[in-house]
N, C-alpha and C positions, 0 to 999 in steps of 0.2 A: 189264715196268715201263715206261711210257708217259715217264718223265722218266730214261730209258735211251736211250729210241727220240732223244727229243728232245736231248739231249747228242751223241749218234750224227750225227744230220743237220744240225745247228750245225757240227761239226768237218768234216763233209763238206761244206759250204758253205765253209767256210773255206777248205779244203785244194783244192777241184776248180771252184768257180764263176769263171766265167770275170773276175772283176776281182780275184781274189788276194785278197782282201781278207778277214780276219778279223773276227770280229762283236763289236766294238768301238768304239768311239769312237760319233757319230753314227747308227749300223748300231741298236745298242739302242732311241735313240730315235724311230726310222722305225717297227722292227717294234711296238713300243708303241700309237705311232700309228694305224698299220693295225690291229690289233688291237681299238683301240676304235670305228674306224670302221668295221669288219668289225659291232660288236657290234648300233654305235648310229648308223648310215648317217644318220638323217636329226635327229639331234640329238633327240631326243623322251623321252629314257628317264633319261639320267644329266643330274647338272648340275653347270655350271661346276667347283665349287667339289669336285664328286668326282674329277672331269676332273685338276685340279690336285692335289688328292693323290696320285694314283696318278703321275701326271707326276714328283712330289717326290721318291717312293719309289723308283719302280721304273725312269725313266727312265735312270739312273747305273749299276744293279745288277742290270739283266735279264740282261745275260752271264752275272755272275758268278753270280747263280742258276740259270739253267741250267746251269753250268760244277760246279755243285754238287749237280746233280740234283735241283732243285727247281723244281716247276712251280706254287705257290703262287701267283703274278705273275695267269700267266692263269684260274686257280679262284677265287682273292679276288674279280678283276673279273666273269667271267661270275656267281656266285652274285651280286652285286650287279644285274648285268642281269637275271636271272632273278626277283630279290626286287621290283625296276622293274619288269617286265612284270606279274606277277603283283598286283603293288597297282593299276599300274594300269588292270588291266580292272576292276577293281570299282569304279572310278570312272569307265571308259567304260560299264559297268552301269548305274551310278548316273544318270548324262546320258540314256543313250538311255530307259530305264523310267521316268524323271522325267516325261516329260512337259513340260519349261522349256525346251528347245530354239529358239531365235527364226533363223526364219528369213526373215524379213524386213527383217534390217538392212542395211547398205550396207560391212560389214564383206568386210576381205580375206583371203587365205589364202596364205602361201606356198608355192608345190607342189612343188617340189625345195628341199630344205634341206642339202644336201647340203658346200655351200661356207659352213652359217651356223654361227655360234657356239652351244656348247652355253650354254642359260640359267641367269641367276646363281641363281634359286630356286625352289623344288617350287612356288610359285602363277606364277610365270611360264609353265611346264611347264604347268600345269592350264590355265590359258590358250588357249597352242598349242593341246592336244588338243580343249578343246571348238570351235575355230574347224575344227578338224581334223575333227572328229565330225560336224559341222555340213557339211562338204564333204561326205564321206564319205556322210550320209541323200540331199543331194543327187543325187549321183550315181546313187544307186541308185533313186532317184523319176524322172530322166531316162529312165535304161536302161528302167523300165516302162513310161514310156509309150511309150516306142518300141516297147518290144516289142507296147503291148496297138496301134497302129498298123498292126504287120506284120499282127495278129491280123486285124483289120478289114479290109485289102488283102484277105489271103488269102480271108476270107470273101466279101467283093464278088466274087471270081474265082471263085464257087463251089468253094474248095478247102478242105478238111475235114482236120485234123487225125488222121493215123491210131494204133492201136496206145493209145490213152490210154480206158479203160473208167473207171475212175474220178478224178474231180477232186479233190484235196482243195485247200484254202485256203490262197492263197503267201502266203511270209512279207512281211511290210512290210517295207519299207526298214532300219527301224529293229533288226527282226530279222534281217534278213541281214547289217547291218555287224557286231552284238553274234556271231552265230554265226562270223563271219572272224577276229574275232579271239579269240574259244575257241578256232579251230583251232590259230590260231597260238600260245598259251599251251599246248594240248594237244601241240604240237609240240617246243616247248621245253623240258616235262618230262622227253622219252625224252632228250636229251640227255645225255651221259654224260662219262667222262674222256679217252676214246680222243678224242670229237667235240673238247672244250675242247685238248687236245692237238696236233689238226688245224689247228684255227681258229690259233694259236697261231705251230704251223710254218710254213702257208700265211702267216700276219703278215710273216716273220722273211723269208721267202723274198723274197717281194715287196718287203720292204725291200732287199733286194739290187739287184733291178730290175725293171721292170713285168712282166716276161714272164717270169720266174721264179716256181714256183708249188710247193707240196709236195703231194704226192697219198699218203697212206696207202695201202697195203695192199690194203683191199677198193676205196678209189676207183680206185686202178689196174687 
């Protein structure tokens, strides 16, 4: 029972980590924190206004639910990210197979979000992402031509590409961003409750101090 394990290594923090300090007061509100930042690192997926609910709820009463063997806290919010990720690749779908894509404005992007405030509404959000999407074709239009570059050095050097019998036809830009992030949606589905568990302790941990870290079982 995964909300055994995690009752288990709360009291073991409490009773062995080196500031004494039981997971109260303050301690709830850290691992909470990290938790969502764990989820939603660059602000893109939850907004404001979920941000603050879950703050409401669960900021005051993460102890005691853990304290009660309930891990409900961290499953309510992950299936919430999960339910975000998955709506919105079909609208990162929708952007790259559209065709409406403008890449010629004088529009900006900001590329770590890391220190920004989660946004107050899903069109703020739809926003980001297509400025986001928009970096993202970039990029990968860059990387080609670089690459078709190297292609053409190599060739002027008379040097020939070995081991490759047949060619088939790369993806465009627009297909490699939509395929990265199917990985990443396909990656998300295996996740399970031992994973939600992890993410959870590793939160609570770190709430204690930077260098404090929980490793599960097989991660050990």
């Amino acid at each position: 029972n995964f909300a055994v394990v995690a009752n288990k290594v709360v009291g073991m923090l409490g009773e062995h980590h080196l500031t004494g300090a039981d997971f109260d007061g303050e301690l709830p509100r850290k691992a909470l924190q990290n938790y969502l930042d764990f989820l939603d690192y660059s602000r893109l997926y939850f907004t404001k206004p979920q941000v603050k609910q879950w703050r409401d709820k669960y900021e005051d009463a993460l102890d005691d639910e853990i304290l009660l063997f309930n891990l409900r806290p961290a499953h309510e919010i992950h299936e919430a990210y999960a339910k975000a990720v998955n709506e919105r690749f079909e609208k990162i779908k929708a952007l790259l197979e559209g065709g409406k894509l403008d890449f010629n404005s004088e529009e900006t992007v900001q590329i770590s979000r890391k220190d920004a405030d989660w946004p107050e509404t899903e069109a703020e959000l739809d926003e980001l992402w297509r400025k986001e999407i928009i970096r993202e074709v970039l990029l990968e239009r860059i990387n080609n031509t670089h690459a078709e570059q190297r292609r053409k050095e190599k060739e002027a050097k008379g040097q020939k590409e070995e081991g490759k019998v047949e060619k088939k036809t790369p993806d465009t830009p627009e297909q490699k961003v939509l395929k990265r992030h199917k990985r990443y949606l396909d990656t998300l589905k295996e996740t399970d409750a031992e994973d939600v568990t992890n993410y959870l302790l590793s939160a609570i941990a770190t709430a204690y101090d930077p260098h404090s870290e929980y490793l599960s079982a097989p991660e050990k």
